[in-house]
The first five atom37 places (N, CA, C, CB, O) and aatype in JSON, in Angstrom:
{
  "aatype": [20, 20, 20, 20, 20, 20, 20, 20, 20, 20, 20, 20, 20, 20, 20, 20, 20, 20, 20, 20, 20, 20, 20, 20, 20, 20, 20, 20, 20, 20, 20, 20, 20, 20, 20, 20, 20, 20, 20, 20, 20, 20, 20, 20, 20, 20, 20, 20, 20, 20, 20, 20, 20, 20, 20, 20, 20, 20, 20, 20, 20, 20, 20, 20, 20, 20, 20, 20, 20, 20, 20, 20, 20, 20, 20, 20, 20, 20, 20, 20],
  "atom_mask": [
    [1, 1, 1, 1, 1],
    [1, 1, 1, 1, 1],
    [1, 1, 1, 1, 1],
    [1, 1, 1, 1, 1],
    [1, 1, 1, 1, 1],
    [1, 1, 1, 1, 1],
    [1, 1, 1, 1, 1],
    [1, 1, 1, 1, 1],
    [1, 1, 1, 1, 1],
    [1, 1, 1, 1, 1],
    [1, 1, 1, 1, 1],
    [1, 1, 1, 1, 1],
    [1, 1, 1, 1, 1],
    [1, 1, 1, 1, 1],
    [1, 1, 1, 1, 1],
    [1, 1, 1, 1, 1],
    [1, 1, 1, 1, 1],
    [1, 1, 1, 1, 1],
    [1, 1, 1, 1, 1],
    [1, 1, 1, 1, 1],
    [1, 1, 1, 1, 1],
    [1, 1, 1, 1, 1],
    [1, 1, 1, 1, 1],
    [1, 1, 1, 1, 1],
    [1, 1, 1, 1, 1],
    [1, 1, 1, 1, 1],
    [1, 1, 1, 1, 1],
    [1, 1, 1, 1, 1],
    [1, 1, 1, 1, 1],
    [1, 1, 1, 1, 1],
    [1, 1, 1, 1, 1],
    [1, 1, 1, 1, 1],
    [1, 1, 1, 1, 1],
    [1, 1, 1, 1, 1],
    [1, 1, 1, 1, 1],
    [1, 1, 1, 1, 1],
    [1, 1, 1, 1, 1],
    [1, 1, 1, 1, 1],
    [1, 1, 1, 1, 1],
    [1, 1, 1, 1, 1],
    [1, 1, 1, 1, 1],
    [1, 1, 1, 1, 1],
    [1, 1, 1, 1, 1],
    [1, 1, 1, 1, 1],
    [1, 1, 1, 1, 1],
    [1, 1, 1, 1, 1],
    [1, 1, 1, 1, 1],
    [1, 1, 1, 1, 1],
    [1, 1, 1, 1, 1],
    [1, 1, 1, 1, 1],
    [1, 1, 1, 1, 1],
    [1, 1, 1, 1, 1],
    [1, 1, 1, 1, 1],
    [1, 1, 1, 1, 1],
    [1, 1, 1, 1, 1],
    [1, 1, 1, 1, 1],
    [1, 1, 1, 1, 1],
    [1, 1, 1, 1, 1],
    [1, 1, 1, 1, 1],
    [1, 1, 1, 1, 1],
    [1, 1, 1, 1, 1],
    [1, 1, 1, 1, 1],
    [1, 1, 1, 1, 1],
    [1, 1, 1, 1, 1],
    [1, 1, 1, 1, 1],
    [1, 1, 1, 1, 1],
    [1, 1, 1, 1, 1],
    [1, 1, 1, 1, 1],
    [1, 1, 1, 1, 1],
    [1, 1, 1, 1, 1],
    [1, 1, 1, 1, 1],
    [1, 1, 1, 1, 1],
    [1, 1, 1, 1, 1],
    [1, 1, 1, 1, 1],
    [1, 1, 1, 1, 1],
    [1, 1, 1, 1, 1],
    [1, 1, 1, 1, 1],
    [1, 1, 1, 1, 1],
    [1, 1, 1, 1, 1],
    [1, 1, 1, 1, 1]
  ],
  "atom_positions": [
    [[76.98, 139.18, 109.31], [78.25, 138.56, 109.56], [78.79, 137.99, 108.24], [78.12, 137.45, 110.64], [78.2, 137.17, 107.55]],
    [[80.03, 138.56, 107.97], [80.91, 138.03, 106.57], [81.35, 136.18, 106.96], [82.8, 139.27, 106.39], [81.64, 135.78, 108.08]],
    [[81.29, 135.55, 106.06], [81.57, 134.53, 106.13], [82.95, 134.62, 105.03], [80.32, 133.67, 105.94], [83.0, 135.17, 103.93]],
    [[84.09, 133.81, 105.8], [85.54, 134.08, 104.73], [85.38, 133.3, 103.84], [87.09, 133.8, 105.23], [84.54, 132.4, 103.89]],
    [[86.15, 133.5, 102.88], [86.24, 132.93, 101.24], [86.82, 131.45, 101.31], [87.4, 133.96, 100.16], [86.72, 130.64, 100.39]],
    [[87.47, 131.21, 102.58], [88.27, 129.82, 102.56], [87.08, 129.12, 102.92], [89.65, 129.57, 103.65], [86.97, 128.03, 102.35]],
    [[86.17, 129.42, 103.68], [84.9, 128.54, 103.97], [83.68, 128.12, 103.31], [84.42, 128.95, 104.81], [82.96, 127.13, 103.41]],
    [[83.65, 129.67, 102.3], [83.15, 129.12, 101.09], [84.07, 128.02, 100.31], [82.9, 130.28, 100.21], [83.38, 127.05, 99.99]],
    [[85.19, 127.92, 99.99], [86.15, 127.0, 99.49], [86.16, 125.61, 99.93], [87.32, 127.48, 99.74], [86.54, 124.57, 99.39]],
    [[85.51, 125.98, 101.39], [85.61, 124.06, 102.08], [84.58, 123.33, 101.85], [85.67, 123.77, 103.8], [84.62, 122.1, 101.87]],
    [[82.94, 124.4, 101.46], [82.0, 123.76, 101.24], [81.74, 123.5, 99.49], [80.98, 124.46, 102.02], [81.05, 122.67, 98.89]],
    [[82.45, 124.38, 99.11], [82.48, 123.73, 97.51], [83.36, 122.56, 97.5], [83.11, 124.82, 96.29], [82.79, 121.78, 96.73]],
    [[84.42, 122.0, 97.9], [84.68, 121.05, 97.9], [84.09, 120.05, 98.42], [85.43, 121.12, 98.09], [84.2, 118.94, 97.91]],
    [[83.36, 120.27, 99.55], [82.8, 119.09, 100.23], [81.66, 119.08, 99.16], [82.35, 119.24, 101.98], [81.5, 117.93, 98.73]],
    [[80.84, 119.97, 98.61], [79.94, 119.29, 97.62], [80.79, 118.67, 96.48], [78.87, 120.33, 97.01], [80.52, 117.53, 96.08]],
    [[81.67, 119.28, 96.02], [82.38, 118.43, 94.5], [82.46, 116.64, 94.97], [84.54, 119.17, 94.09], [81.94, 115.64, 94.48]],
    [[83.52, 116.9, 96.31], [83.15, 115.61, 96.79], [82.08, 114.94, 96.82], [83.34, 115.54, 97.69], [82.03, 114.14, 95.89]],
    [[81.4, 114.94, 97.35], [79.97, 114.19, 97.38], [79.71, 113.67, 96.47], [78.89, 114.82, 97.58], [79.3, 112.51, 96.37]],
    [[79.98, 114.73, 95.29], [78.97, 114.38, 94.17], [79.9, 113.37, 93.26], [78.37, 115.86, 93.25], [79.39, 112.67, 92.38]],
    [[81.4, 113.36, 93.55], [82.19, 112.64, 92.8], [82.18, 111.19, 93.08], [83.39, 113.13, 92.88], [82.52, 110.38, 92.22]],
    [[81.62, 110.73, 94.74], [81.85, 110.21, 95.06], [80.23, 109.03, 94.72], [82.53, 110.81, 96.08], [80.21, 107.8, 94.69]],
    [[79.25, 109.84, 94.55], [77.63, 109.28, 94.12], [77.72, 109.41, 92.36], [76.05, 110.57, 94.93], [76.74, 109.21, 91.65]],
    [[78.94, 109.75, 91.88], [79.07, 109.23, 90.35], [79.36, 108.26, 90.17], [79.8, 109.7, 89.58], [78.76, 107.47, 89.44]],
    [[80.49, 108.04, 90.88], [81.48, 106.42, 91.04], [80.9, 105.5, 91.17], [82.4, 106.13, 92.14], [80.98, 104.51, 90.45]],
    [[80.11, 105.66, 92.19], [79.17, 104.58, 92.71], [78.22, 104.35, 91.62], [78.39, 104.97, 94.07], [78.33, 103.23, 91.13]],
    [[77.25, 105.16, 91.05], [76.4, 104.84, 89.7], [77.13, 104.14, 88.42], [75.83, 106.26, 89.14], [76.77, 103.21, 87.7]],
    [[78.56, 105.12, 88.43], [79.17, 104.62, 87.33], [79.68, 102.85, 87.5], [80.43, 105.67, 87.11], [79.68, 102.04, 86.57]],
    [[79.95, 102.65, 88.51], [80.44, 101.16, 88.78], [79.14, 99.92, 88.91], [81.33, 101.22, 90.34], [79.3, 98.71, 88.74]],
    [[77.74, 100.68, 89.29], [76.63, 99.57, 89.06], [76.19, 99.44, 87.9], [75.51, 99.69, 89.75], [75.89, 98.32, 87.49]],
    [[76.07, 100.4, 87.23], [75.94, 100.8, 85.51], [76.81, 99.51, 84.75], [76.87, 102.65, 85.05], [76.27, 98.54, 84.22]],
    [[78.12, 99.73, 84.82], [79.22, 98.89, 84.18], [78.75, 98.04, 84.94], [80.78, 99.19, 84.18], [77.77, 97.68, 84.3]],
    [[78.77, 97.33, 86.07], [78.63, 95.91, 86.22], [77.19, 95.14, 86.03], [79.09, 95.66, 87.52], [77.06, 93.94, 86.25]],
    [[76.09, 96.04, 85.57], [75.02, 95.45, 85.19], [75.34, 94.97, 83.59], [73.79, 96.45, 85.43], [75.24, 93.88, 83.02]],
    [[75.75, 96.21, 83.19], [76.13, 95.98, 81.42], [77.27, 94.57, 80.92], [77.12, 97.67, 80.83], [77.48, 94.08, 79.81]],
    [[77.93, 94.19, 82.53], [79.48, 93.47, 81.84], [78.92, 92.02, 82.82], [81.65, 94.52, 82.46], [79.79, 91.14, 82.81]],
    [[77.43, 91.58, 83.77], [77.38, 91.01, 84.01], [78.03, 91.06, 86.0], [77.66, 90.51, 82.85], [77.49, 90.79, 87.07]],
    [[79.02, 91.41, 85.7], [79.87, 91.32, 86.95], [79.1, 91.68, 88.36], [81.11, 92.34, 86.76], [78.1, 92.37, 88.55]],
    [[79.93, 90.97, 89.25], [79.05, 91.45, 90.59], [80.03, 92.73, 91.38], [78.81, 89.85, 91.87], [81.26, 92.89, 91.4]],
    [[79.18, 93.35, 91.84], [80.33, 94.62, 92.85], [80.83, 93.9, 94.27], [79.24, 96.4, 93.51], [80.13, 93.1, 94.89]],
    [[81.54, 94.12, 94.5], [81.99, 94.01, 96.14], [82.44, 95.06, 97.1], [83.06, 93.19, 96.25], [83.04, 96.07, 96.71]],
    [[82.23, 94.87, 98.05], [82.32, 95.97, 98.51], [83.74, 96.0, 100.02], [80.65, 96.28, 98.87], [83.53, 95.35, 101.04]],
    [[84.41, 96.43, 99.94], [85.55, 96.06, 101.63], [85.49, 97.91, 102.24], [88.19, 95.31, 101.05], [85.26, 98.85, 101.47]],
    [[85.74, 98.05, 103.61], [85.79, 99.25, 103.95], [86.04, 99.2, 105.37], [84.68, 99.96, 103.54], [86.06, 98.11, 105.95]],
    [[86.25, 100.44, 106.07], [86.79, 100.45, 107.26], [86.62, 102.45, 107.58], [88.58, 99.59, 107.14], [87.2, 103.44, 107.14]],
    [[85.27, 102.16, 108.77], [85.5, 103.5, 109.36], [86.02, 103.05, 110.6], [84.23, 104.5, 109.51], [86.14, 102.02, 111.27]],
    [[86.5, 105.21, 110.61], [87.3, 104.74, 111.82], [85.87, 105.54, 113.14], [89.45, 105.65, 111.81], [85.38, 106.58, 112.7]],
    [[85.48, 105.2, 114.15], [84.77, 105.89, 114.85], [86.16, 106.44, 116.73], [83.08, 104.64, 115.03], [86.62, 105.92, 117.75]],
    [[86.16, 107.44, 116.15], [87.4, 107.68, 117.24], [88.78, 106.8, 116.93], [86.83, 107.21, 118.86], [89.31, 107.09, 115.87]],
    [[89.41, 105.79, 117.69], [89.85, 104.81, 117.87], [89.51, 103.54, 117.2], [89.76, 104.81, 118.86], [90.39, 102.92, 116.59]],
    [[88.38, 103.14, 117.28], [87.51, 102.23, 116.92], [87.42, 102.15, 115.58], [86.37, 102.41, 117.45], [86.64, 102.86, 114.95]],
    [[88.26, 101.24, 115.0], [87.45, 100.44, 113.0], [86.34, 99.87, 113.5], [88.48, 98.77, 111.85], [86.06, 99.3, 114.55]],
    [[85.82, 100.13, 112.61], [84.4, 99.35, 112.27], [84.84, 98.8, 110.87], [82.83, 100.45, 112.19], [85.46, 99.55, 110.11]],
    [[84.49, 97.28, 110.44], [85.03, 96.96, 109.57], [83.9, 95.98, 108.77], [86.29, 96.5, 110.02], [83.0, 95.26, 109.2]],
    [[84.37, 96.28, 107.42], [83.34, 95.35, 106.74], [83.84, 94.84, 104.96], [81.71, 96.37, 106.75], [84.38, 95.63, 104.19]],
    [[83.5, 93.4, 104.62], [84.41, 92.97, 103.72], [83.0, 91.61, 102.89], [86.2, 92.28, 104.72], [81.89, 91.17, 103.18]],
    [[84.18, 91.46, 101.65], [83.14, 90.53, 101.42], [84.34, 89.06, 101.88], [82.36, 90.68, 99.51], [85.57, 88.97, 101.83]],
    [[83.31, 88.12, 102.3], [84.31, 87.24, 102.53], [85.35, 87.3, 103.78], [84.96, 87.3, 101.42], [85.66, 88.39, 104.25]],
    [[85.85, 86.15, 104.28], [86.42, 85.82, 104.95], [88.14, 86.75, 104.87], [86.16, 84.43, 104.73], [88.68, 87.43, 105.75]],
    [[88.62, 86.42, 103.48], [89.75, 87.34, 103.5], [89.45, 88.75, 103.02], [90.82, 86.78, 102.69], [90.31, 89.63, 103.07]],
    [[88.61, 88.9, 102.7], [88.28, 91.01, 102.59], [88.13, 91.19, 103.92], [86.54, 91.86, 101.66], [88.69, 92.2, 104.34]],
    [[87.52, 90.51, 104.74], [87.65, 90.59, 106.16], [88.42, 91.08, 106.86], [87.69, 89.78, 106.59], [88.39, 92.09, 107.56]],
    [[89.53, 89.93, 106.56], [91.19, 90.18, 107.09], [91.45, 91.09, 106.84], [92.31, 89.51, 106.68], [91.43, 91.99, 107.68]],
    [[91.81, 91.31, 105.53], [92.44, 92.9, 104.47], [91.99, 94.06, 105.5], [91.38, 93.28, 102.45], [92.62, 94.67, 106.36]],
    [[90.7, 94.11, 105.09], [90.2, 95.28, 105.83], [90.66, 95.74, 107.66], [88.64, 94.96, 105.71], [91.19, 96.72, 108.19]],
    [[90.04, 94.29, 108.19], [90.29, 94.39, 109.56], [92.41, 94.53, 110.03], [89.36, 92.73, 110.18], [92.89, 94.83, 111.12]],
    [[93.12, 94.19, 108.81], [94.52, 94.68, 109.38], [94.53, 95.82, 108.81], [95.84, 93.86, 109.09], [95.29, 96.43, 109.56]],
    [[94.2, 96.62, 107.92], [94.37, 97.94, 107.41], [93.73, 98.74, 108.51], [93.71, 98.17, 105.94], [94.35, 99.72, 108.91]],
    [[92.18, 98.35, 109.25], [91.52, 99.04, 110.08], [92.38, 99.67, 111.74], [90.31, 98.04, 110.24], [92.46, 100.71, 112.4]],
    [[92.9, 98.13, 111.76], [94.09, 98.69, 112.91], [95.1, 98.94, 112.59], [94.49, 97.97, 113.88], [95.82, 99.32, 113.52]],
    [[95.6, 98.91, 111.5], [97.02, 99.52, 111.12], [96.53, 101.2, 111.32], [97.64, 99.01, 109.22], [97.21, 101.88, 112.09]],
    [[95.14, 101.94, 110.51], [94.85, 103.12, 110.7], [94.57, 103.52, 112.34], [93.76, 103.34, 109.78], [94.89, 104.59, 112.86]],
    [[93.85, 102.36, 113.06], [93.65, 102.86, 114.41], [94.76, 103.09, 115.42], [92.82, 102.01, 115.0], [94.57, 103.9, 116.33]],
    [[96.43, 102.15, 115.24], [97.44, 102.73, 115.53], [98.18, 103.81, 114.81], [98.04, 101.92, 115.69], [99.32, 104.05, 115.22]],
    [[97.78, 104.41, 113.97], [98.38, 105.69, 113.23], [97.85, 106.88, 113.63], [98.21, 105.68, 111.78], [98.33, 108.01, 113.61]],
    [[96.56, 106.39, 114.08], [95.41, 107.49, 114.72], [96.33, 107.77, 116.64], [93.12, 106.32, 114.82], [96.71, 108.79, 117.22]],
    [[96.34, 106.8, 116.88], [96.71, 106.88, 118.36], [98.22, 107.56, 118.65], [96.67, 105.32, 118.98], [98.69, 108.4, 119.42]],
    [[98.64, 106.75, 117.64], [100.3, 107.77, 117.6], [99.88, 108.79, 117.31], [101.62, 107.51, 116.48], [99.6, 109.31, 118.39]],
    [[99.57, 109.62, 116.37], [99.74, 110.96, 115.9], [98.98, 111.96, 116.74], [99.32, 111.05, 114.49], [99.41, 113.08, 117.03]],
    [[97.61, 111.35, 117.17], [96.97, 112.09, 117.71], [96.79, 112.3, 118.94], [96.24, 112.0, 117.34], [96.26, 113.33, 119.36]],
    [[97.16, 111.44, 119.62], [97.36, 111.16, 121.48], [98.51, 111.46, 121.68], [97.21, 109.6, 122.22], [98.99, 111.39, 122.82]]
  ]
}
C-alpha cells in the first residue's frame, strides 16, 4: 500500500515540530541557569470543550484561565 506524499509531509512536520519545540525549552533553561533567572511557566489545554489551566501565581492564573475560555467559546462557536 502507497502511502501519499502529503502524509509523508504531515509527519515531517510533526517531527520538525517536536524537535523545535524540545530546543526552546533547553534553550530557555540553558539561558536562565547562565543569567540566574527563574522560568515560569502559564498554559492552557484545551481537552474537548474543557481548559485545563495552569499559571504561575494568582494573576498567570487569571491570564490563562480568561484566554482558556475565551478559546473554549471559539471552540464551541466554530465547531458546534
Amino acid at each position: 500500500m502507497q502511502v501519499p506524499l502529503l502524509q509523508y509531509f504531515g509527519w515531517i512536520l510533526l517531527i520538525i515540530g517536536i524537535t523545535l519545540v524540545i530546543a526552546a525549552v533547553l534553550s530557555a533553561k540553558r539561558e536562565a541557569d547562565v543569567n540566574g533567572a527563574r522560568i515560569q511557566s502559564k498554559g492552557v489545554i484545551l481537552l474537548g470543550f474543557i481548559p485545563i489551566v495552569w499559571g504561575y501565581g494568582r494573576k498567570g492564573w487569571m491570564i490563562t484561565g480568561a484566554i482558556g475560555i475565551i478559546l473554549c467559546l471559539v471552540w464551541i462557536v466554530f465547531f458546534q
